[in-house]
N, C-alpha and C positions, 0 to 999 in steps of 0.2 A: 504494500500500500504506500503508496506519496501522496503524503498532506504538505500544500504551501500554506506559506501563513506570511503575512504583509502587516504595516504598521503605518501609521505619521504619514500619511502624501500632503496633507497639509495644503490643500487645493491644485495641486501643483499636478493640472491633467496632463501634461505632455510627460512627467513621468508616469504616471497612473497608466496612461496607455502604453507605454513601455513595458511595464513590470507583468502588466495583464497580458501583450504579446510572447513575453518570453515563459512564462508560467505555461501559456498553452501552449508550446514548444511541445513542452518536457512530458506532455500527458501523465497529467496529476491525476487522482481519484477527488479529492475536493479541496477547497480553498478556503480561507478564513482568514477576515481582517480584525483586527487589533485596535482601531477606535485611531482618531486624528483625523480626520478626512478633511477639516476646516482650516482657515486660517492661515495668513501670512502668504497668500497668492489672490488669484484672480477666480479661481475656477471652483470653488467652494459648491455651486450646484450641479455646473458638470460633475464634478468628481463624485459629488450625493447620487447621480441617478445614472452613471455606469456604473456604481456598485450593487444600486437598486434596481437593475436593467439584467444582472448578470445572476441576481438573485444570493448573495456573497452573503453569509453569516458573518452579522458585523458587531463590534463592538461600541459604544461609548467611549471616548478619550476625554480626557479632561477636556478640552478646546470644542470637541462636541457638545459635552454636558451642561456648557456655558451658553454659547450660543443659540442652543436649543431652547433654553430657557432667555432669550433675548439677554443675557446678563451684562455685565463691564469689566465679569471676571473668569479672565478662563483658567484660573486655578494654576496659573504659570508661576513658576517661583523667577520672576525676575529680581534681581540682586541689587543693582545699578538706579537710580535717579533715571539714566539713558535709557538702560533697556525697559525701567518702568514708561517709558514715557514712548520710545517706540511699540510697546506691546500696544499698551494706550488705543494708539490708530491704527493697526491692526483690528483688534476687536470691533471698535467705532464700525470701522470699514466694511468687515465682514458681516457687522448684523447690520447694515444697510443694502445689500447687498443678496442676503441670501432670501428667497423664496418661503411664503407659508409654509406651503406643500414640503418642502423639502425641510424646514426648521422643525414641525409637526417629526418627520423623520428622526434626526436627531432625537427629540426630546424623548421617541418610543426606542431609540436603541438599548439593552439589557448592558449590564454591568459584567457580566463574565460568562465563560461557558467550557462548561464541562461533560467530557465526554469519558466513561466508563466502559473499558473494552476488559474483555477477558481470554485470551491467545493461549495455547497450550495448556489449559486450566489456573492460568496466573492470571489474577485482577491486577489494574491497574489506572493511575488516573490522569487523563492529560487537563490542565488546568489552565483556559486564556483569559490573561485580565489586560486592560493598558495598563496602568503605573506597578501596582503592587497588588496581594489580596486583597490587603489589610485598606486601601487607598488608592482611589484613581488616579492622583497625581504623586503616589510618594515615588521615590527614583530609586530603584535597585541599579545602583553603579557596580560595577567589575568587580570593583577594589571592596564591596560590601564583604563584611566579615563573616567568612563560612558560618563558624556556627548560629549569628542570625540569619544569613539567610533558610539554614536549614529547617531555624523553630518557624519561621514563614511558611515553608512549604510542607510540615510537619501538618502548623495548625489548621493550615489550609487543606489537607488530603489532597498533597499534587505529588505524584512521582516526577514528571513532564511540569514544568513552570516555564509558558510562553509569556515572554511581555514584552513593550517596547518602552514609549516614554522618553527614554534617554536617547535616545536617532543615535546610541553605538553599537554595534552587535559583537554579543559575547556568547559564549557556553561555558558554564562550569558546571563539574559532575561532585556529586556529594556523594558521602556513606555514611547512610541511617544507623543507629542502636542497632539493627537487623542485621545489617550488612548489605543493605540493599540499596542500591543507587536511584540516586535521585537528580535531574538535570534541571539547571537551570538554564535557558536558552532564552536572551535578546534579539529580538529579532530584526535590530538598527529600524531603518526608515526609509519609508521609497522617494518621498519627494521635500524631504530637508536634513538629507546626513550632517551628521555632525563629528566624523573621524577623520578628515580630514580628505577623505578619499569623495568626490560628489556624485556619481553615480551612484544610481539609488539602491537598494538593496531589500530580498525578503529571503525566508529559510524555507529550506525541502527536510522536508522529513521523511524518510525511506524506512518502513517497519518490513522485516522479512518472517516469512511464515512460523518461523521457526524463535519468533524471538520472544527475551526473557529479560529480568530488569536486571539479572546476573550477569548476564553476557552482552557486554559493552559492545562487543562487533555484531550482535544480529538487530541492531538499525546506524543509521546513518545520520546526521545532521547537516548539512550542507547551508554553507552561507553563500548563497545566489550575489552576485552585482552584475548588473546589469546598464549600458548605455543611454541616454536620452538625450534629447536635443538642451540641456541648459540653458544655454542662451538666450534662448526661445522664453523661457520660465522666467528668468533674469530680466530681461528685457520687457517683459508684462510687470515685472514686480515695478521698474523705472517708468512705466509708463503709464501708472495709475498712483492713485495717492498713497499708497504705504511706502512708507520708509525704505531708500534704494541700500540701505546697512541689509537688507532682506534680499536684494539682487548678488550682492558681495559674498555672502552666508552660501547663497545657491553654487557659485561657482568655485569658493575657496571649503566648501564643507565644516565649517566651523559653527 
């Protein structure tokens, strides 16, 4: 079985259609997005209704569960007086911008989703949130300290912890009290990386008939990146009112 899973486009349709061509390359069994779809581009409804066109199991992101709710806060931890103050128009922007029919959407998207398989007579849980269990916007960074992420995925009942949030993609494999492994997988961002690398990116998961939460080689994880026109993206962000620090982001991935 191959399950993709995608994150953050962040309105940014000219990757969105990128990530969604290369996905059906690869002939996937199904797909699943991870909440972001708003904010910080131009294409905030395009991007709502080829997800909603494709029929895509989707999540709530922070920047969804805001906007959905017409808010002025999309649950962003910006740091900076700046970046407070470019998020600012951003948001302004985008709920001016986005459609009933499509906001309605948003505001019915679910909080997580879990999926309960049982292969060779081993249960087990794959678990997709945006930010965290515990929180739509908390940020499980790289560097987060095993053994919290563990009581996270512990108290949550995930073997499998898909998230994005943080636009980096990681994996790191844990060992329960059991001895049974548990992954944590990032799933970066398709349309506002932020590793430095701007080509957008989603993960393949490859489960082989045969597999077990013991044996680390019967699946696969694969970090997909993938091409898109930037520029193109870039250039929409300069030539509408959000902040061109947002065209810079696109091209330098930061």
């Amino acid at each position: 079985m191959k399950i993709a899973l995608f994150s953050d486009i962040h309105a940014n349709l000219p990757a969105l259609e990128s990530c969604l061509a290369d996905i059906d390359s690869r002939k996937v069994d199904v797909v699943y997005c991870l909440g972001d779809l708003v904010g910080y581009n131009i294409w905030p409804n395009e991007v709502i209704n080829e997800i909603r066109k494709r029929n895509i199991p989707t999540l709530a992101g922070n920047y969804d569960f805001g906007i959905g709710r017409m808010s002025d806060d999309c649950g962003c931890a910006y740091k900076t007086d700046h970046e407070k103050s470019n998020g600012a128009q951003s948001i302004e922007y985008t709920n001016s911008i986005v459609k009933p029919d499509e906001r309605k959407y948003l505001r019915a998207l679910p909080s997580h989703i879990r999926l309960e398989y049982q292969l060779n007579d081993e249960k087990f849980d794959f678990l997709m949130v945006h930010g965290s269990p515990r929180k739509i916007n908390e940020y499980l960074f790289v560097d987060r300290d095993e053994k919290s992420m563990l009581r996270i995925m512990e108290q949550a009942n995930a073997h499998f912890l898909f998230f994005g949030h943080t636009h980096k993609p990681y994996h790191k494999t844990l060992k329960d009290e059991n001895g049974n492994l548990r992954h944590a997988i990032n799933i970066g961002s398709v349309g506002k990386p932020k590793d430095g690398d701007p080509r957008g990116g989603y993960v393949l998961i490859s489960l082989d008939e045969n597999f077990s939460l013991a044996k680390p080689d019967s699946f696969q994880v694969e970090f997909i990146r993938f091409a898109y026109d930037v520029e193109k993206a870039a250039r929409a962000v300069e030539d509408s009112p959000l902040p061109n620090e947002y065209a810079d982001m696109l091209r330098k991935a930061y």
